[in-house]
C-alpha positions as CSV (number, residue, x, y, z in Angstrom):
1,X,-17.0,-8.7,-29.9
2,X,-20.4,-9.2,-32.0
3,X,-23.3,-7.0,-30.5
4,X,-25.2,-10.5,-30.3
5,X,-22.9,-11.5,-27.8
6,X,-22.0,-8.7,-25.4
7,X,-26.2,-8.8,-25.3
8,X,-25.7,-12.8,-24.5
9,X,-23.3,-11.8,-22.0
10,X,-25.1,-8.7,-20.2
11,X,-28.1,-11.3,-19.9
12,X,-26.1,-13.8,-18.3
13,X,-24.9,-11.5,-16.2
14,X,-28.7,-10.2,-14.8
15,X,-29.2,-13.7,-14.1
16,X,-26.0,-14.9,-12.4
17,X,-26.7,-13.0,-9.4
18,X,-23.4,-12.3,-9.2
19,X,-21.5,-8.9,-8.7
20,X,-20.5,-7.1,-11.7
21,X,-16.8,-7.5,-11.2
22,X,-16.6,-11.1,-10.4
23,X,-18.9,-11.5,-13.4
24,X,-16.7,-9.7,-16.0
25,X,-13.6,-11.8,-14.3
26,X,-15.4,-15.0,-14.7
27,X,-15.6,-14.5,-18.3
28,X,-12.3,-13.1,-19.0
29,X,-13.9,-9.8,-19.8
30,X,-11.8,-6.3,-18.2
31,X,-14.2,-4.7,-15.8
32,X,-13.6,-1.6,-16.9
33,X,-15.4,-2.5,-20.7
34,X,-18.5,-4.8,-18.9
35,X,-19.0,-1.8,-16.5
36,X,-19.3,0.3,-19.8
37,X,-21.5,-1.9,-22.0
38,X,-23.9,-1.8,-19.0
39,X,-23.9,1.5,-18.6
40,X,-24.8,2.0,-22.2
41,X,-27.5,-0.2,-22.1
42,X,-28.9,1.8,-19.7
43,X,-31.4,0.5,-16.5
44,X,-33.3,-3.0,-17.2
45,X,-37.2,-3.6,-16.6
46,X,-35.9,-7.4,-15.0
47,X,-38.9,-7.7,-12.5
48,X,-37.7,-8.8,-9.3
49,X,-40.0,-11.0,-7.5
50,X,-42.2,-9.8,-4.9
51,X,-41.6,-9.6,-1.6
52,X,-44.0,-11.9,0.4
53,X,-44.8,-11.4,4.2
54,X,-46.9,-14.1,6.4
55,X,-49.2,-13.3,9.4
56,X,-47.4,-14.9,12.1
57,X,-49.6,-15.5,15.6
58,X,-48.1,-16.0,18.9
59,X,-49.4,-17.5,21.9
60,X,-50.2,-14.4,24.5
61,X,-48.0,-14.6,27.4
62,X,-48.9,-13.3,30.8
63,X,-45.8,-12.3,33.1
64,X,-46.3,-13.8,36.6
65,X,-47.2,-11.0,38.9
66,X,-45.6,-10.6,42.2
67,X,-47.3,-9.4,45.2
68,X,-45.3,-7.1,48.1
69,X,-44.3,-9.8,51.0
70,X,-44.2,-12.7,48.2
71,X,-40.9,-11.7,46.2
């Protein structure tokens, strides 16, 4: 297979989402020769998105109190 297009294929592959294995079975490729090609390629610099986190405010919430005699 053309170097152009095991590069098409690793790139599909970052963006799929999808686990290595079902990946390479998807495209008729063995694992055992995707899990190498990635390995050879060595880590990516794919920039995941950042994680966001949002204030959230709840209303304050007394318990009831209970007096002795009143239970």
């Amino acid at each position: 297979m053309p170097k152009s297009e095991r590069l098409a294929l690793m790139a599909a592959y970052r963006a799929s989402g999808m686990s290595m294995a079902r990946f390479a079975q998807r495209e008729a490729i063995k694992y055992s020769t995707f899990a190498g090609w990635m390995a050879k390629a060595g880590p990516t610099t794919v920039a995941k998105p950042a994680v966001k986190f949002a204030e959230v405010r709840l209303p304050s919430f007394q318990a009831p109190t209970v007096r002795r005699g009143q239970e």
